[in-house]
C-alpha positions as CSV (number, residue, x, y, z in Angstrom):
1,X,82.1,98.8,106.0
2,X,79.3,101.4,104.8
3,X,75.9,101.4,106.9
4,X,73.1,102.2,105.2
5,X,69.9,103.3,107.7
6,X,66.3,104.0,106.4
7,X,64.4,106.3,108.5
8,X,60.3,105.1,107.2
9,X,59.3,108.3,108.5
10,X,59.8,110.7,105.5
11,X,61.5,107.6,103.7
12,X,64.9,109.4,104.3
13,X,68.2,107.4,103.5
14,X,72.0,107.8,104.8
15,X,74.7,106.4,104.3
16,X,77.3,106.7,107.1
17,X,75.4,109.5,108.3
18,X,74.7,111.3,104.9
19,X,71.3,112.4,103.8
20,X,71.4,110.6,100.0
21,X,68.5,110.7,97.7
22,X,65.8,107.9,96.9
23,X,64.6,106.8,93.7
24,X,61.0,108.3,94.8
25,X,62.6,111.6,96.0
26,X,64.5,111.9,92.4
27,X,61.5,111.0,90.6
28,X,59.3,113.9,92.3
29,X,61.2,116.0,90.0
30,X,58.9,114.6,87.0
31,X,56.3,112.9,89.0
32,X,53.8,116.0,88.8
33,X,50.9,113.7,90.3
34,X,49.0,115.1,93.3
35,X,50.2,113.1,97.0
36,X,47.2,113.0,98.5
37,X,48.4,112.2,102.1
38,X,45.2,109.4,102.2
39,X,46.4,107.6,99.0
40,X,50.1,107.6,100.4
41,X,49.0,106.1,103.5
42,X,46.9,103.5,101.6
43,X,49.4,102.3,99.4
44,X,51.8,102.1,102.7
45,X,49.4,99.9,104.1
46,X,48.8,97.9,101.1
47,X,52.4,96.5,100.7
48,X,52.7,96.2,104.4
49,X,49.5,93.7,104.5
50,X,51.4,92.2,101.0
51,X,55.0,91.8,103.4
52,X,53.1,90.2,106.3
53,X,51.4,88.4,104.1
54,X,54.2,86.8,101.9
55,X,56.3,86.1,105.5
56,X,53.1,84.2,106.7
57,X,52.6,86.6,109.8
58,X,50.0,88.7,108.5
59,X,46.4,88.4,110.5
60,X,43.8,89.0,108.2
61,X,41.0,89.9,110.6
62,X,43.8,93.2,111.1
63,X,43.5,93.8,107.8
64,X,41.6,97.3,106.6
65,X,38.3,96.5,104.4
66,X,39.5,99.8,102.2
67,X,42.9,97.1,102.1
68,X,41.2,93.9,101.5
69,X,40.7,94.2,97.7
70,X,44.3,94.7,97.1
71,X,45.4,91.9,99.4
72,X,43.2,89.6,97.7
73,X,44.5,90.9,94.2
74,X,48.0,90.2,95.3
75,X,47.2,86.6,96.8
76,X,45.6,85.9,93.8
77,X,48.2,87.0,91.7
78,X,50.5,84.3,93.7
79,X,48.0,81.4,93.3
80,X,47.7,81.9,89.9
81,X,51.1,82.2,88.8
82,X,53.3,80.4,91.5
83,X,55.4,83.3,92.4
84,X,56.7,82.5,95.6
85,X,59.1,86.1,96.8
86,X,62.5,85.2,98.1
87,X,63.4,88.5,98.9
88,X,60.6,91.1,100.3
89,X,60.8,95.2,101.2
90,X,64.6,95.4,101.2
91,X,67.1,98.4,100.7
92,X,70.1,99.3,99.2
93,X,72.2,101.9,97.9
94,X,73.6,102.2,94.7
95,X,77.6,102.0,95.3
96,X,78.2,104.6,92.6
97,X,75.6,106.4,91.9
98,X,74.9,106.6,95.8
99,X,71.0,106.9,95.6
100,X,68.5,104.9,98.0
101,X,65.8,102.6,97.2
102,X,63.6,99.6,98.2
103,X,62.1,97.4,96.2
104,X,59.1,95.3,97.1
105,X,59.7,91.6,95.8
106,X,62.5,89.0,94.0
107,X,61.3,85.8,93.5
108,X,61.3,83.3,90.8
109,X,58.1,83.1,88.5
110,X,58.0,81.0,85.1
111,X,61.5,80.0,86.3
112,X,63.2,83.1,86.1
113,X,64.3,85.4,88.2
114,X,62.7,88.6,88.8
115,X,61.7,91.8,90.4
116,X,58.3,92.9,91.1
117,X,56.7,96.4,91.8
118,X,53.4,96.7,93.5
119,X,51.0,99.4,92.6
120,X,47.6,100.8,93.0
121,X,47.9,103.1,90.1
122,X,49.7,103.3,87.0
123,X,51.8,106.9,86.5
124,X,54.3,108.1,83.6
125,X,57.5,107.6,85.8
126,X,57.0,104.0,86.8
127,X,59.1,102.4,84.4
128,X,61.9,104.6,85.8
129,X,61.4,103.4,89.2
130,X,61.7,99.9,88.2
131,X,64.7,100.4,86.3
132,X,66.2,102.3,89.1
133,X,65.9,99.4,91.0
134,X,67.4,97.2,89.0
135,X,70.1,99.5,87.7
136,X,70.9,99.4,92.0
137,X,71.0,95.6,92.3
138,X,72.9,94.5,89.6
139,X,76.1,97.0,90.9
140,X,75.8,95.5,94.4
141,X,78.7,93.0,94.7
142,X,78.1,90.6,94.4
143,X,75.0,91.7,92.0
144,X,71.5,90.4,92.4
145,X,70.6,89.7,88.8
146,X,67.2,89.9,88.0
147,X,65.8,88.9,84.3
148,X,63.0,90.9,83.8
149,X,61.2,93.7,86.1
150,X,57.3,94.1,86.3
151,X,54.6,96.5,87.9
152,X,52.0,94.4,89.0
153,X,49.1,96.4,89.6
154,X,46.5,95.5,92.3
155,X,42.9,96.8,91.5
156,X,40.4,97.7,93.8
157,X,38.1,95.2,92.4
158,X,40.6,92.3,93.5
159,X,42.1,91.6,90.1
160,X,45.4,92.0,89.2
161,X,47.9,93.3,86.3
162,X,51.2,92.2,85.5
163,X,53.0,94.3,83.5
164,X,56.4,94.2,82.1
165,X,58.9,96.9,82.7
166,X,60.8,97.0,79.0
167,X,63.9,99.1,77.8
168,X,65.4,98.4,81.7
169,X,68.6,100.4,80.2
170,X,67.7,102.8,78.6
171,X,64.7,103.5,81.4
172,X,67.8,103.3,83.9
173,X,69.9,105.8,82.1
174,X,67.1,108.1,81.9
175,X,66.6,107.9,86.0
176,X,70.5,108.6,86.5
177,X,69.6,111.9,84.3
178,X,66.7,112.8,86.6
179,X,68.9,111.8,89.6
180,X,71.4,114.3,88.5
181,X,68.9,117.1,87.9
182,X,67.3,116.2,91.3
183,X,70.8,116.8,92.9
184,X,71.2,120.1,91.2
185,X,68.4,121.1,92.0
186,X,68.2,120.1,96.0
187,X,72.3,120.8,95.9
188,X,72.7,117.8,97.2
């Protein structure tokens, strides 16, 4: 049996021991956004408070006021539609294409099943990452099959966005070209 271990510090994958790239890693090859080290540790936070929350163990008086906002975007975003996540913040590797990732939430909304993607911000390579995802879970065996993938933005002023990722193949293909360049480039 293959073991998969996620070190969080440095969001560093291996499998049986070997360093293997994740999704974000690949990506930074066309992700030319600035990482502000504040932002990064925001958004860590924010789907942390969004875990706890959805496993009914977050304490909200813990909860960050710079947080709060998104929280309440994402709580909203469960009232209103009735999504309800099944499975929350967990990774896998891609048995072929041996690349890392962890998705956020899988849960059913409007009675299908499907993934979700939280973000602050919208940026040019997110439809990648969603597709990376799901390119990952359908070839774990058996596969999780999810019908539709979607960024769900969380805005600062406690509103949220849901918005579809489309062309999930094609988007998927074009990740496992990135990937490849990634991998030429780090030699890995």
């Amino acid at each position: 049996m293959e073991e998969l271990t996620l070190q969080e510090e440095g969001h560093i994958y291996r499998l049986n021991g070997r360093k293997i790239p994740s999704v974000t890693q690949a990506l930074s090859l066309v992700d030319d956004r600035q990482k502000d080290p504040y932002f990064l540790l925001r958004g860590r936070y924010i789907h942390r408070a969004c875990e706890l929350w959805s496993r009914g163990e977050l304490d909200e008086n813990t909860v960050d006021p710079a947080i709060l906002p998104r929280l309440e975007a994402y709580k909203g975003f469960c009232k209103d539609t009735g999504f309800i996540p099944s499975r929350i913040e967990e990774f896998y590797v891609h048995p072929i294409y041996l690349y890392g990732f962890k998705f956020d939430l899988g849960g059913a909304l409007n009675g299908r099943e499907v993934l979700i993607d939280l973000k602050s911000f919208p940026a040019p390579v997110d439809a990648l990452q969603g597709a990376a995802y799901w390119g990952g879970l359908h070839a774990q065996d058996p596969p999780l099959i999810y019908k539709a993938v979607f960024d769900l933005y969380l805005k600062e002023n406690g509103k949220s966005n849901l918005v579809p990722v489309k062309f999930l193949r094609n988007n998927f293909l074009t990740f496992l070209a990135v990937l490849t360049a990634y991998r030429w480039k780090e030699k890995i």
